[in-house]
Backbone as a printed PyTorch tensor [residue, N CA C, xyz], in Angstrom:
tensor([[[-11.5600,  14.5890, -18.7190],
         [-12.4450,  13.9880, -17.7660],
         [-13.8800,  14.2400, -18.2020]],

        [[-14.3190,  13.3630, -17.8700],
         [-15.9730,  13.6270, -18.4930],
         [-16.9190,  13.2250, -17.1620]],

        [[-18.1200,  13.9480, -17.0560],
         [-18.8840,  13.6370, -15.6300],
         [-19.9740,  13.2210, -16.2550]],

        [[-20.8850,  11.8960, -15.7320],
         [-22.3740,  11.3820, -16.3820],
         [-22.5510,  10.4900, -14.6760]],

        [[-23.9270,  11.1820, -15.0360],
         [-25.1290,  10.9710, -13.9450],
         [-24.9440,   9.1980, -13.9710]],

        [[-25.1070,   8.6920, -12.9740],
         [-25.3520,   6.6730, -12.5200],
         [-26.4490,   6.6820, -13.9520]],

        [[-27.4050,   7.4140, -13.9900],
         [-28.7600,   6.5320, -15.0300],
         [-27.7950,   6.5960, -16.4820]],

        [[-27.5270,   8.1040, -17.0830],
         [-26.6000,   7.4470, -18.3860],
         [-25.6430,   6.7860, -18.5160]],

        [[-24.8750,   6.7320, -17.2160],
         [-23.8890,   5.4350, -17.6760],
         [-24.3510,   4.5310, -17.8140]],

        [[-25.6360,   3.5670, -17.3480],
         [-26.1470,   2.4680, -17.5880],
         [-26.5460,   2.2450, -18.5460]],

        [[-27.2980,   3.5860, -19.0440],
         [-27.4940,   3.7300, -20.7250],
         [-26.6840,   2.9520, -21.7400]],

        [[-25.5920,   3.5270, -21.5070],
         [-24.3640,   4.2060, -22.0320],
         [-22.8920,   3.4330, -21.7780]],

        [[-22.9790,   2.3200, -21.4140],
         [-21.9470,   1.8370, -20.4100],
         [-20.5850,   1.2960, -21.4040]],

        [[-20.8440,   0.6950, -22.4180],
         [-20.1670,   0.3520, -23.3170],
         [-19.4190,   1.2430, -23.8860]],

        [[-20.5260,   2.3450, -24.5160],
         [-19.5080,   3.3910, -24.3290],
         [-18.5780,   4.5070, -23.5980]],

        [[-18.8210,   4.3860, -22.5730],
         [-17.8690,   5.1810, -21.7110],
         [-17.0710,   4.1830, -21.0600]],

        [[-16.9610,   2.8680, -20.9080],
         [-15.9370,   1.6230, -20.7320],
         [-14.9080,   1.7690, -22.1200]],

        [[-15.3470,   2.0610, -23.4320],
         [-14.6490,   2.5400, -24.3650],
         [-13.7000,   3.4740, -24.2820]],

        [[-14.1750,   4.9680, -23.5160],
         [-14.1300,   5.6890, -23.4550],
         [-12.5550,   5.8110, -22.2920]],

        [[-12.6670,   4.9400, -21.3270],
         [-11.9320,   5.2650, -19.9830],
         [-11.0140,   3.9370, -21.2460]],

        [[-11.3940,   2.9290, -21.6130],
         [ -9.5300,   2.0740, -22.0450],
         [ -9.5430,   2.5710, -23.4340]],

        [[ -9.9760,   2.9540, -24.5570],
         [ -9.3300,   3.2790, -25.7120],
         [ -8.8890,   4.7830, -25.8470]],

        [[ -9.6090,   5.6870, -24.5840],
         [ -9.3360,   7.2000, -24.9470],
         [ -8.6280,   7.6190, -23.7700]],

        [[ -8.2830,   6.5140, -22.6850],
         [ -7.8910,   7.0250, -21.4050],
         [ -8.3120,   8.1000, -20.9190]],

        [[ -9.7380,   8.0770, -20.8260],
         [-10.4460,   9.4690, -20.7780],
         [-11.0100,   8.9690, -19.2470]],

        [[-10.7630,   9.6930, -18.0320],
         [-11.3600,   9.4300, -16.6030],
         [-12.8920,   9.9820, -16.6820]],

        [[-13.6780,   8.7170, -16.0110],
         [-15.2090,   9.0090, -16.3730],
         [-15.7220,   9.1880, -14.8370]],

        [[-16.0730,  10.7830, -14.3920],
         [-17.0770,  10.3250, -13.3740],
         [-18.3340,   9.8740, -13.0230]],

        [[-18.5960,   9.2120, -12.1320],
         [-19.6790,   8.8460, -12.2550],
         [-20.6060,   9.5820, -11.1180]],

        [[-21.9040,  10.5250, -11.1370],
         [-22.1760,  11.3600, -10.2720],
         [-23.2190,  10.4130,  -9.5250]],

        [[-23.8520,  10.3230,  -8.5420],
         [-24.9440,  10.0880,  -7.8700],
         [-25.5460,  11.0140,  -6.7980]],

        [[-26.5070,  10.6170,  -7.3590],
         [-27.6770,  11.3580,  -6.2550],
         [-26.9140,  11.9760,  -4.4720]],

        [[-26.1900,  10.7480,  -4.3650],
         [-26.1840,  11.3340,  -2.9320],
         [-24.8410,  11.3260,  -2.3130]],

        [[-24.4610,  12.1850,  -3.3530],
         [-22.8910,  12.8420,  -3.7170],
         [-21.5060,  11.8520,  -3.2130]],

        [[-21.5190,  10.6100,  -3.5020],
         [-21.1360,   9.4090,  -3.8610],
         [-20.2920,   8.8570,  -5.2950]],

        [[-19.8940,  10.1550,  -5.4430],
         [-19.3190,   9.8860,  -6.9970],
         [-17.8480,   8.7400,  -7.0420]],

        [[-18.0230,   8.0760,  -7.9460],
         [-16.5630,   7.3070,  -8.2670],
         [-16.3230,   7.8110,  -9.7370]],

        [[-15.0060,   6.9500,  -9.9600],
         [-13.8580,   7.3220, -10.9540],
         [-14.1240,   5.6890, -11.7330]],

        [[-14.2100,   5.9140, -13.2850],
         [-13.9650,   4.7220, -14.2840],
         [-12.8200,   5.2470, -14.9180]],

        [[-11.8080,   4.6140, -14.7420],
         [-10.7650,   4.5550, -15.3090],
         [-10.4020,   3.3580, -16.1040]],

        [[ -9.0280,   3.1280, -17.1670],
         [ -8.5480,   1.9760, -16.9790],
         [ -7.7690,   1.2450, -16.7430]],

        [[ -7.5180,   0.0150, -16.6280],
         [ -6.7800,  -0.6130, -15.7460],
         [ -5.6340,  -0.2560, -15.7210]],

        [[ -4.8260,  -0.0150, -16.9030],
         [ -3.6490,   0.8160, -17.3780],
         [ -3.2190,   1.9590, -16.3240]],

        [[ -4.1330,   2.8280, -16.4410],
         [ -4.0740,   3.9850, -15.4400],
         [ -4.1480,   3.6140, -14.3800]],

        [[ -4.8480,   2.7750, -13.9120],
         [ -5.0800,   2.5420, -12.5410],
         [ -3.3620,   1.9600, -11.4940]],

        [[ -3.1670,   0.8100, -12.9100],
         [ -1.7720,   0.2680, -12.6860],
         [ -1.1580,   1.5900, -12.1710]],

        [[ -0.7510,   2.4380, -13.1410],
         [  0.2070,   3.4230, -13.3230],
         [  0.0900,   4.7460, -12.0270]],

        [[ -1.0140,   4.8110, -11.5410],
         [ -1.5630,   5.5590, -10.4500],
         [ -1.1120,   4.5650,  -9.1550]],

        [[ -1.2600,   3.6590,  -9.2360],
         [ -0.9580,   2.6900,  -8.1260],
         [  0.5080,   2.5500,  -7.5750]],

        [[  1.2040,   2.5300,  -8.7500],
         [  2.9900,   2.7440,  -9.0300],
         [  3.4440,   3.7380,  -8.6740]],

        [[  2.7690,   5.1580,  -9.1510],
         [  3.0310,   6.4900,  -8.6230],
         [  2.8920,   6.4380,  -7.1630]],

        [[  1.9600,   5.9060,  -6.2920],
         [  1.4520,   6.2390,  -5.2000],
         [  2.9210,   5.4600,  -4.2830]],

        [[  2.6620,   4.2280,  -5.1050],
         [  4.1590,   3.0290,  -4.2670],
         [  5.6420,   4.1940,  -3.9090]],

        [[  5.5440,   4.4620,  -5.2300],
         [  6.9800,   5.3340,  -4.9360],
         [  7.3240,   6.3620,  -4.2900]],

        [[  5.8660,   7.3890,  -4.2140],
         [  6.0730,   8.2050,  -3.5080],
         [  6.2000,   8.1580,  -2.1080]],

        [[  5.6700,   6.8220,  -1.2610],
         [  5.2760,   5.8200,   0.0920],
         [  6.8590,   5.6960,   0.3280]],

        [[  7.6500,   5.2260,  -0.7120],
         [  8.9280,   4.9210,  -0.9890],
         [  9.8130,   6.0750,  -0.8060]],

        [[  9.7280,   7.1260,  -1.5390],
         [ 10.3770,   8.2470,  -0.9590],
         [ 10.2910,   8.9720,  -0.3490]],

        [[  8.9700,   9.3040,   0.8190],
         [  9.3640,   9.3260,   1.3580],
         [  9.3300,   8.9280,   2.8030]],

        [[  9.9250,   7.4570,   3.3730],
         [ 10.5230,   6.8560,   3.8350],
         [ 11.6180,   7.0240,   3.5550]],

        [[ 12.6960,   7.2840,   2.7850],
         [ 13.7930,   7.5230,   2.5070],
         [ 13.9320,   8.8960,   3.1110]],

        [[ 13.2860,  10.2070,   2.5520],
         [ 13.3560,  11.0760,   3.0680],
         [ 13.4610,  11.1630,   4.3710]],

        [[ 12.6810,  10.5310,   4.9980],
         [ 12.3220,  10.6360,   7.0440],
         [ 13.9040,  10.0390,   7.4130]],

        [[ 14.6080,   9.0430,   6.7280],
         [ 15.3770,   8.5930,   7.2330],
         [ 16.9200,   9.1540,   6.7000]],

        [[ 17.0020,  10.2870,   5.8330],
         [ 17.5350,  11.6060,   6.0530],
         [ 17.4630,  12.7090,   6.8100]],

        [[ 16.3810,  12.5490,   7.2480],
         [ 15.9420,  13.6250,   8.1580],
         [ 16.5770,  12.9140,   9.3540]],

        [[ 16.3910,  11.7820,   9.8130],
         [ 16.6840,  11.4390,  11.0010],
         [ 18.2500,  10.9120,  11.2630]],

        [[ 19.1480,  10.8310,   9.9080],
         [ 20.5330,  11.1890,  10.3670],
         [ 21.2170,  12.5310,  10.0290]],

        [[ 20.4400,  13.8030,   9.6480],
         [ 21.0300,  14.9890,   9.6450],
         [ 20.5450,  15.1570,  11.1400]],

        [[ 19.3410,  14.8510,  11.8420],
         [ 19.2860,  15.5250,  13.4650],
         [ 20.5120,  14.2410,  14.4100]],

        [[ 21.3220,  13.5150,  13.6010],
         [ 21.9080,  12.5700,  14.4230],
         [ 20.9730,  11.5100,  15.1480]],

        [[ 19.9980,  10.8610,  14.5930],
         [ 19.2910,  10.0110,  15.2070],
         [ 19.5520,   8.9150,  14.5860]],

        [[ 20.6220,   8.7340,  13.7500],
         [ 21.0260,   7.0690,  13.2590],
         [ 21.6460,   6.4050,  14.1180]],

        [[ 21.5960,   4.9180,  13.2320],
         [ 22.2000,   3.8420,  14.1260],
         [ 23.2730,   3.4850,  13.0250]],

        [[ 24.0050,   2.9930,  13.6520],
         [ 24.9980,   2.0520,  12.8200],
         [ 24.7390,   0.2820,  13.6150]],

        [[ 24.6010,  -0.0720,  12.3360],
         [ 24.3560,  -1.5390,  12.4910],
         [ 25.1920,  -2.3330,  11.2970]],

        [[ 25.3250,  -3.7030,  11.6670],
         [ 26.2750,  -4.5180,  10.8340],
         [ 25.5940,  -5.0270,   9.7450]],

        [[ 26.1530,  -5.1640,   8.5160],
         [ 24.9330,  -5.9800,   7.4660],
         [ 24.7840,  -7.9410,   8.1860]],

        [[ 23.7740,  -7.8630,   7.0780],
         [ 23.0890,  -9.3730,   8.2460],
         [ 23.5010, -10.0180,   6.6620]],

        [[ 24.6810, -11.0900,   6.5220],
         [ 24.7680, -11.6140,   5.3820],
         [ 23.8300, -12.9880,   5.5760]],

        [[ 22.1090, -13.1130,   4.8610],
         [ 21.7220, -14.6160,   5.3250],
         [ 21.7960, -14.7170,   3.7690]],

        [[ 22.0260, -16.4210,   3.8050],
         [ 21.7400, -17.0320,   2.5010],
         [ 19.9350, -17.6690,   2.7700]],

        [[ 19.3810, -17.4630,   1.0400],
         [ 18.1850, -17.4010,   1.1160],
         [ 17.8810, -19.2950,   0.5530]]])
């Protein structure tokens, strides 16, 4: 991870856009009025985004283990629709 002040990245922008897609290197960006963001690239971003899905994903799964070990399930019929 590398941290640069808003004025050198503007400097500098090409290269630390280099920096976050050819080195997958996370760039912060600091400001004055402690407002910092993340340059990443899109790659990562994808891949952070995917991580986040699945974990949303499990657990929902989890809660709904939890809620037939306390006996709070239902039994319901499958719904066969054609699409």
């Amino acid at each position: 991870m590398v941290e640069v002040s808003y004025s050198t990245l503007k400097e500098n922008l090409r290269k630390y856009f280099d920096k976050a897609t050819n080195d997958n290197e996370a760039i912060i960006v600091k400001s004055n009025d402690n407002k910092n963001a993340v340059i990443i690239s899109l790659d990562d971003y994808n891949e952070i985004t995917k991580i986040k899905k699945n974990a949303e994903y499990l657990a929902k799964i989890e809660r709904g283990y939890s809620q037939i070990a306390k006996g709070q399930g239902q039994i319901h019929e499958l719904i066969d629709e054609e699409l």
